[in-house]
C-alpha positions in Angstrom: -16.2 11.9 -12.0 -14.8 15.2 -11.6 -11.7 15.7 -9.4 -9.4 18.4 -8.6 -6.1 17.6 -7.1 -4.2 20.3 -5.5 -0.4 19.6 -5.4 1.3 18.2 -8.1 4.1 16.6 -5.8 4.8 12.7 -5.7 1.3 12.4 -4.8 -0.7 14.5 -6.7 1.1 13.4 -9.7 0.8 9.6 -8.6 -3.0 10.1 -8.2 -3.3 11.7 -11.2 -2.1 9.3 -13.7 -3.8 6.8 -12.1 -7.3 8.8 -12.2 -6.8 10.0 -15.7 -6.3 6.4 -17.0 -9.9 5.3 -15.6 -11.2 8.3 -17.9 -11.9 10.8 -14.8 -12.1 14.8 -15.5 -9.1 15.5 -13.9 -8.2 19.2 -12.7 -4.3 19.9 -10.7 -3.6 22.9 -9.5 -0.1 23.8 -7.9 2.2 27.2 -7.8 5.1 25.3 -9.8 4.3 25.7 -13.7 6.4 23.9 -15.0 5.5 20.4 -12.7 2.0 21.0 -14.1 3.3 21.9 -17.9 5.3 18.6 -17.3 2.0 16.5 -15.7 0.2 17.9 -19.4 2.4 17.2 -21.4 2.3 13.0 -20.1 -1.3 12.9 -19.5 -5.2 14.2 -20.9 -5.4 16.8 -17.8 -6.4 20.4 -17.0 -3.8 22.5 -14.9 -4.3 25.8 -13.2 -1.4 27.5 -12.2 -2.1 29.3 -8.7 -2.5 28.6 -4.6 -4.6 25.9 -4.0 -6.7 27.5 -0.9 -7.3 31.1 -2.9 -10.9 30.7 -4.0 -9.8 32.3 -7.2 -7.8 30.0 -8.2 -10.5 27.5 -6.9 -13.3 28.5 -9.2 -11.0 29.0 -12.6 -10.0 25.5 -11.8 -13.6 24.5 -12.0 -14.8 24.2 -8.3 -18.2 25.1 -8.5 -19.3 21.4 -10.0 -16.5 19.3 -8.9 -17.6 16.2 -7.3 -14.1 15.7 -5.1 -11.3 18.0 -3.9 -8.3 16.1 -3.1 -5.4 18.2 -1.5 -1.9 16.8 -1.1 0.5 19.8 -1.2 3.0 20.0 1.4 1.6 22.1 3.5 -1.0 20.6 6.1 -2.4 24.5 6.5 -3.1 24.7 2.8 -4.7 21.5 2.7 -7.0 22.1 5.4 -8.0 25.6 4.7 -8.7 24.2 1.0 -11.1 22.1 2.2 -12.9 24.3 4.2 -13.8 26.6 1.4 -14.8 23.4 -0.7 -17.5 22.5 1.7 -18.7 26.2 3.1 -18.3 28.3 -0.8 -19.0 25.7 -3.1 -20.4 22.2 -1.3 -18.0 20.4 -2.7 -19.0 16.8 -1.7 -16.2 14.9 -0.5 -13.0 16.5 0.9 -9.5 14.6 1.2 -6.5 16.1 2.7 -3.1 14.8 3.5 -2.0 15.9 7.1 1.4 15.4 8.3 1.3 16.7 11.9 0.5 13.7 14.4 -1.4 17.0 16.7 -4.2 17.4 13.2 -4.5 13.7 13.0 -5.0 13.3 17.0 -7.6 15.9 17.3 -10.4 14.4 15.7 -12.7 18.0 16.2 -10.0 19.6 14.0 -11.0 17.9 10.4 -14.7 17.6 11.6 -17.6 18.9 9.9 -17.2 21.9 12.6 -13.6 22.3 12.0 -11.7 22.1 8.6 -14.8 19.8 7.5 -12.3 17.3 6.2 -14.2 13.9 4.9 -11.0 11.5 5.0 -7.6 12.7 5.8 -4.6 10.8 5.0 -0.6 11.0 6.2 1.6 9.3 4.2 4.5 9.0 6.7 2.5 7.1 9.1 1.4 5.1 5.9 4.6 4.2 4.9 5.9 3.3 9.0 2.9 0.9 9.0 4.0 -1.0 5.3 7.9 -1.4 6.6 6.4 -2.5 10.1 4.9 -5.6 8.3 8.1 -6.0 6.0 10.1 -6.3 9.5 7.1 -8.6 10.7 7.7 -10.8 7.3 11.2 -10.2 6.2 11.0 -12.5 3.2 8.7 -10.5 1.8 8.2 -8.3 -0.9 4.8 -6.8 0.0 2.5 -7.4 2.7 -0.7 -6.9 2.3 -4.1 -6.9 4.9 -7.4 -7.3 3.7 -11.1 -7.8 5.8 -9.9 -6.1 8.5 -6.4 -8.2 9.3 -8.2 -11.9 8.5 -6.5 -12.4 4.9 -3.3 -11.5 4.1 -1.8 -11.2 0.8 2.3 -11.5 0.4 4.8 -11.0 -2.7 7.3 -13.5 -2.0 10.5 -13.9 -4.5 10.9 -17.2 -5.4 14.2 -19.0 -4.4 16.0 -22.4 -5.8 15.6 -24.9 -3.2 11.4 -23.6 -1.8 9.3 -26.6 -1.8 7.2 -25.6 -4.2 10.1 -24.0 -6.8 10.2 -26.3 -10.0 6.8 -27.7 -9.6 3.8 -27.2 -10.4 0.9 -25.3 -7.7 -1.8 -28.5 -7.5 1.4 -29.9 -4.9 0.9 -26.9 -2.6 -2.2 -29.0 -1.6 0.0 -32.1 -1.1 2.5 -29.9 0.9 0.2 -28.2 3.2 -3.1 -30.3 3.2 -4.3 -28.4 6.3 -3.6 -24.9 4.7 -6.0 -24.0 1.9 -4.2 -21.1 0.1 -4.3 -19.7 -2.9 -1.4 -18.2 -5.6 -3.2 -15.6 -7.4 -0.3 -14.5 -9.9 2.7 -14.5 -10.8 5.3 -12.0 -12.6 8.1 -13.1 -14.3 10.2 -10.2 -15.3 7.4 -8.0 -16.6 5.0 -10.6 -17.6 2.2 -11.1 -15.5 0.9 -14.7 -15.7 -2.6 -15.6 -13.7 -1.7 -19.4 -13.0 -3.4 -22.6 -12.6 -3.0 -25.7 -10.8 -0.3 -27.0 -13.6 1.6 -23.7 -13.6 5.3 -24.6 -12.8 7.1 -21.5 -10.4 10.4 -20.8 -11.5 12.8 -19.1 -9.4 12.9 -15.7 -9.3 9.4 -15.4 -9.2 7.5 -12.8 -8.2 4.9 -15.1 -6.4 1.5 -13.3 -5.2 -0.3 -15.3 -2.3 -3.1 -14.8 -0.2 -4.3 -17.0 2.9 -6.0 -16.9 5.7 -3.5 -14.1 8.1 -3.1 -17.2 10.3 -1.5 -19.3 7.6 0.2 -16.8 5.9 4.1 -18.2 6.8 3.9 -21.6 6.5 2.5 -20.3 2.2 5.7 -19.0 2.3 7.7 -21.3 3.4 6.5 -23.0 -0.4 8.6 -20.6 -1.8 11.6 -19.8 0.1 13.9 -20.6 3.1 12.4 -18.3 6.0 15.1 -16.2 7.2 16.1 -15.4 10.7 13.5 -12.6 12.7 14.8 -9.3 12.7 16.1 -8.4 15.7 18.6 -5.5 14.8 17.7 -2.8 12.8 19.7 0.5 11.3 17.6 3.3 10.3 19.2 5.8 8.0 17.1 9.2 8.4 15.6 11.1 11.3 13.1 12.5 9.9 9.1 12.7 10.3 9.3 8.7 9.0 12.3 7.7 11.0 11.3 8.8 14.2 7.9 7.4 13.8 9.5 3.7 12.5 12.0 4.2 15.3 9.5 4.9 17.9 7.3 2.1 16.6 9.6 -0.8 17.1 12.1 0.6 20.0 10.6 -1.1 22.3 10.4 -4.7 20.9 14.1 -4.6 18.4 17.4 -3.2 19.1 17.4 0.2 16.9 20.1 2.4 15.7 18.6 6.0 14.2 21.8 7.9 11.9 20.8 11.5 11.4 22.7 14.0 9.9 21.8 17.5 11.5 22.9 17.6 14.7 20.8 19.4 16.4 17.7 16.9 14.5 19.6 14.5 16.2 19.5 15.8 19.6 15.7 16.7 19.2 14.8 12.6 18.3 16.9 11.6 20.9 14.6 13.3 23.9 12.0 11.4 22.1 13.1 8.3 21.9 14.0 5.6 25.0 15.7 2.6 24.1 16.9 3.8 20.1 20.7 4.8 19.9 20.5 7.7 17.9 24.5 9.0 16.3 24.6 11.8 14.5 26.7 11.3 11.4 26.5 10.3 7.2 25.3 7.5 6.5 27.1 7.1 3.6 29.9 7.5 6.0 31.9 4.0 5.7 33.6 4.4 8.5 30.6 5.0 11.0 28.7 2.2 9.9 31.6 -0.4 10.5 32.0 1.4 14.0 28.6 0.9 14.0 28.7 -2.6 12.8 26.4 -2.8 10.3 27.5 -6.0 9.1 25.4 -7.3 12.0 22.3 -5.5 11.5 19.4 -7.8 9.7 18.0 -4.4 8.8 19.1 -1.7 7.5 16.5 0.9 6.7 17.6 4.2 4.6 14.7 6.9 5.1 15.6 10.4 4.6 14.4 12.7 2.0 17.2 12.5 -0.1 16.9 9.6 -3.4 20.5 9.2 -4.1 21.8 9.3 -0.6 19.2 6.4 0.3 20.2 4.6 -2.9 24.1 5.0 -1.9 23.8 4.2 1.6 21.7 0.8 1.0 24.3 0.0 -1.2 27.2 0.2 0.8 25.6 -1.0 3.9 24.4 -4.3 1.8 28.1 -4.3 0.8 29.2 -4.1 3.9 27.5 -7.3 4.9 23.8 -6.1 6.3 21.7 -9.1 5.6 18.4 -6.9 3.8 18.3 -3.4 3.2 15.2 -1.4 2.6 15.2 1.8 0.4 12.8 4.8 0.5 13.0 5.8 -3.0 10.7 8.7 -4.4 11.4 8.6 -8.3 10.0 5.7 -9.9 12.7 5.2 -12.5 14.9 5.2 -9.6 13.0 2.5 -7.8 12.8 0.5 -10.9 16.0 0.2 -11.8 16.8 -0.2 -7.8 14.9 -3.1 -6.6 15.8 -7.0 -6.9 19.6 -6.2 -7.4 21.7 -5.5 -4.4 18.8 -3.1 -2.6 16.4 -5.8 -1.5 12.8 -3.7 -1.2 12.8 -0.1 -2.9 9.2 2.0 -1.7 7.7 4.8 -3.2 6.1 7.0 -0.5 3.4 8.0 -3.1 2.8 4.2 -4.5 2.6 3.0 -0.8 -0.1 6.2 -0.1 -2.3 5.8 -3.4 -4.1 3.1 -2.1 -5.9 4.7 0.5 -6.8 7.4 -1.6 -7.9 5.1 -4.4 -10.2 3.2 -1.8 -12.2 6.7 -1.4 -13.0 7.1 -5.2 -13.2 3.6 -6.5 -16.9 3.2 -7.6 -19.4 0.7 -5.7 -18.0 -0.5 -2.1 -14.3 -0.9 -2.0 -12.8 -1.7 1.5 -9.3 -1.8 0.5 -7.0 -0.8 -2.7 -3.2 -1.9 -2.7 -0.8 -0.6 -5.5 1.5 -3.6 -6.3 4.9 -3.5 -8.5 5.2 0.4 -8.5 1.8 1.2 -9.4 1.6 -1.7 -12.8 -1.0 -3.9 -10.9 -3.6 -3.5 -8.0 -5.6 -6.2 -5.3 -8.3 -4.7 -3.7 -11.4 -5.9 -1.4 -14.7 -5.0 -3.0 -18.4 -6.1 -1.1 -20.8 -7.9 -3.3 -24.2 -6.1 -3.1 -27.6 -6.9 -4.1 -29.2 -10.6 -4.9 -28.9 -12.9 -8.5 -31.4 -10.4 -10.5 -29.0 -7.0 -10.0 -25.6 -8.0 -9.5 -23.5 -9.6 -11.9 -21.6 -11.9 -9.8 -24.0 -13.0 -6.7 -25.1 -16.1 -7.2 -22.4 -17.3 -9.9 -19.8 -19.6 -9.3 -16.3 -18.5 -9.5 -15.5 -20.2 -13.1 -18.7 -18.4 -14.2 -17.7 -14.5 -13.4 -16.9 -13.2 -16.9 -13.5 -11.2 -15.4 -11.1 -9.8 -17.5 -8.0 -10.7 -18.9 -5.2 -10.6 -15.9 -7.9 -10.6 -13.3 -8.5 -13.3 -10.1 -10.3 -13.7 -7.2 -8.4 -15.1 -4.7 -10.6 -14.9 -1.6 -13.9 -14.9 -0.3 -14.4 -13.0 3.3 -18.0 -14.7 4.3 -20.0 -13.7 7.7 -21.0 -16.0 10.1 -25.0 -16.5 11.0 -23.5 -17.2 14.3 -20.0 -16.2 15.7 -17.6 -19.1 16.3 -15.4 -19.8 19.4 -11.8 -21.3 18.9 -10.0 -22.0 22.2 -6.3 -21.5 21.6 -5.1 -23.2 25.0 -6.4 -23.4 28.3 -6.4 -19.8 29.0 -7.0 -18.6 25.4 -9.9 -18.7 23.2 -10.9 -16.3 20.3 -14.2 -15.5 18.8 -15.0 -14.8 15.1 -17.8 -13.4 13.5 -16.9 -14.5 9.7 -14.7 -17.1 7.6 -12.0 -16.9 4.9 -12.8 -19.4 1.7 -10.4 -19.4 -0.9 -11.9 -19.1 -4.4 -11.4 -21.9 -5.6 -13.4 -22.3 -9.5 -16.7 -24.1 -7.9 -17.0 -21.6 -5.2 -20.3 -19.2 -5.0 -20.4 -15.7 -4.4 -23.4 -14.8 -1.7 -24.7 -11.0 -0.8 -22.5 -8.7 1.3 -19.7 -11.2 0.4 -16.2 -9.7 0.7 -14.1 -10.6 -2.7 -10.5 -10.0 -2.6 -9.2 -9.5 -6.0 -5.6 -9.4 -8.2 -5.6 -7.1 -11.3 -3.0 -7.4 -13.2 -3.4 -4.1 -15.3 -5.0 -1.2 -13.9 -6.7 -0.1 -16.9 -9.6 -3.3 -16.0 -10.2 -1.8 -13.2 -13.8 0.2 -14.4 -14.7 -2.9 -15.9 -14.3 -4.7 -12.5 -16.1 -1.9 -10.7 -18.7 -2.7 -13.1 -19.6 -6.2 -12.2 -20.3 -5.6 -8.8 -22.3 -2.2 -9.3 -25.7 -2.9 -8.2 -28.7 -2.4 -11.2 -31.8 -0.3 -10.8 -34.0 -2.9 -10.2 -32.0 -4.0 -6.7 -32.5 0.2 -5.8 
């Protein structure tokens, strides 16, 4: 496929080397030279150097038979107005742009086909709120993953001395939970991925990869670790377009401090929030968090734009006795090196965004793609098409599918011939219109099945794509 990305930011270079391993003709353009001489000289790329919505720069960079335009530069303006002359000069067939501004992303007739004829439009801040939201909703984990529309849920969980389930082997998760039918679909210890079996022993400090039915997602968990305590204060670190929306996204439901350091930010946030204390000060500040008592916070969130000032600040509010701290880390050395010590969760803006951009150029039907450990790994949902004769895996058992090495199917999202009723209480009942099976080895694979996978390397992703593509005979 061939793809041009405009920006060669966090994003753009993000998407790229994860396009250019899966053997795409990739194409960047972006004003700075030396990001793209830099973006060249790491991976087998073309780079144009020039404004991504001058139609100049456009057709040197190879326009006229690109099969998707894909602009993430920081400007929302750029980004739109470069999609409009992909689809009304050159019919360029699918048109992605990142938008920032909440009043683009509100107005629907704005990206139509009558307006900046935008295909799929993504914003990363909101993105990244909705990813911390569920780390507040789980806070013992790692990663929280959705899947078929909210009914599975898959969860990194560290492993801890003294969980249930730490020192023995997976087959007694059965034992421990009979009523729960989950499944762990890998593990990484240290770097080392490891795609267990029933008599696979978790260690602790395990990274532990699980996926259940949303439902039965915490008492998997509690397999692995002591639960902690809800969150109920939180300390966010950062006013900007991501702290005011996390801020005005939980307000209402947590106690929520907001630290900014430009004053008049700070007043301008405060008129928009309602129940969020907002101080203007540093966060690195010692004395302002004590006053602030952020050895009582179960949350303490750093958020602004700045690496080393989120890295400094987590620190010294862990230090300082805040019981989890959460760092928005953009470098991905930095993030590396960060997480699992004293900073307990370290996210990458462009990691947590890939995912939705991945699930627009996967090949076949992909539903979902999550990035997992910084970008190493991947679980996504794909839909099995076809019948026994044209697709590779309808029909076939789960111990049958040939998968690659580091791959696993953890779970099967089936519809229902006829919608079932479950009556929570007397006033409460809920309907549902399909089931979660775990894949389990003698499990079959029907038509228009949803299969939730774990990859452990990237690089098996075509071949994945592969068994679910659809032969001619099925067309």
């Amino acid at each position: 496929m061939k793809i041009l990305i405009l920006g060669a930011g966090q994003v753009g270079s993000t998407l790229a080397e994860n396009l250019v391993s899966e053997q795409n003709d990739i194409t960047v353009i972006d004003l700075d030279a030396a990001k793209l001489k830099e973006l060249q000289d790491r991976f087998d790329l073309r780079a144009v150097s020039g404004s991504a919505a001058d139609p100049r720069v456009l057709t040197e960079a190879g326009i006229e038979d690109a099969d998707m335009l894909i602009a993430v530069t920081q400007s929302d303006e750029t980004n739109l107005v470069a999609c409009k002359i992909g689809s009304k000069l050159f019919n360029v067939p699918t048109k992605i742009a990142r938008v920032r501004a909440t009043g683009f992303m509100r107005r629907p007739e704005i990206l139509s086909e009558d307006g900046f004829d935008v295909d799929f439009a993504i914003c990363p801040e909101q993105i990244v709120t909705e990813n911390i939201s569920k780390l507040i909703e789980f806070p013992e984990a790692l990663q929280v993953l959705d899947f078929a529309a909210g009914r599975v849920t898959m969860v990194a969980v560290r492993a801890f001395e003294g969980g249930p389930l730490v020192g023995h082997p997976l087959k007694d998760m059965r034992r421990h939970i009979p009523s729960v039918d989950a499944r762990v679909v890998a593990i990484f210890r240290g770097d080392q991925a490891i795609i267990p079996d029933g008599e696979t022993i978790v260690q602790a400090g395990d990274e532990v990869f699980c996926i259940a039915d949303t439902d039965h997602v915490r008492r998997v968990m509690h397999e692995l670790r002591k639960m902690d305590k809800p969150v109920k204060r939180v300390m966010i670190a950062g006013g900007g377009n991501i702290g005011l929306r996390l801020a005005k996204a939980l307000e209402s439901r947590y106690q929520v401090k907001v630290i900014e350091y430009n004053k008049r930010r700070a007043s301008e946030i405060a008129g928009q929030l309602s129940d969020a204390l907002v101080l203007h000060g540093d966060a690195t500040d010692e004395e302002l968090l004590e006053s602030e008592n952020v050895a009582e916070m179960d949350l303490f969130l750093a958020l602004t734009n700045d690496d080393e000032n989120n890295i400094m600040s987590s620190l010294l509010a862990k230090r300082m006795g805040a019981r989890r701290v959460v760092a928005l880390i953009n470098r991905r050395s930095y993030a590396e090196l960060m997480q699992g010590g004293e900073i307990d969760i370290a996210i990458s803006p462009a990691q947590a965004t890939i995912g939705k951009l991945l699930t627009r150029i996967r090949r076949g039907d992909v539903v979902a793609v999550h990035s997992l450990r910084r970008g190493a790994a991947e679980a996504l949902e794909l839909i099995a098409h076809g019948d026994e004769k044209t697709c590779k895996v309808i029909g076939k058992r789960v111990e049958e599918i040939q998968l690659p090495r580091g791959a696993a199917i953890g779970a099967i999202v089936r519809r229902l011939e006829r919608p079932e009723t479950e009556r929570i209480n007397d006033l409460v009942a809920t309907t549902r219109d399909s089931q979660v099976l775990m894949a389990h080895h003698d499990l079959t694979i029907k038509p228009d099945d949803h299969v939730i996978m774990f990859v452990a390397n990237k690089r098996m992703i075509p071949r994945i794509e592969k068994l679910f593509q659809v032969g001619f005979a099925f067309i």
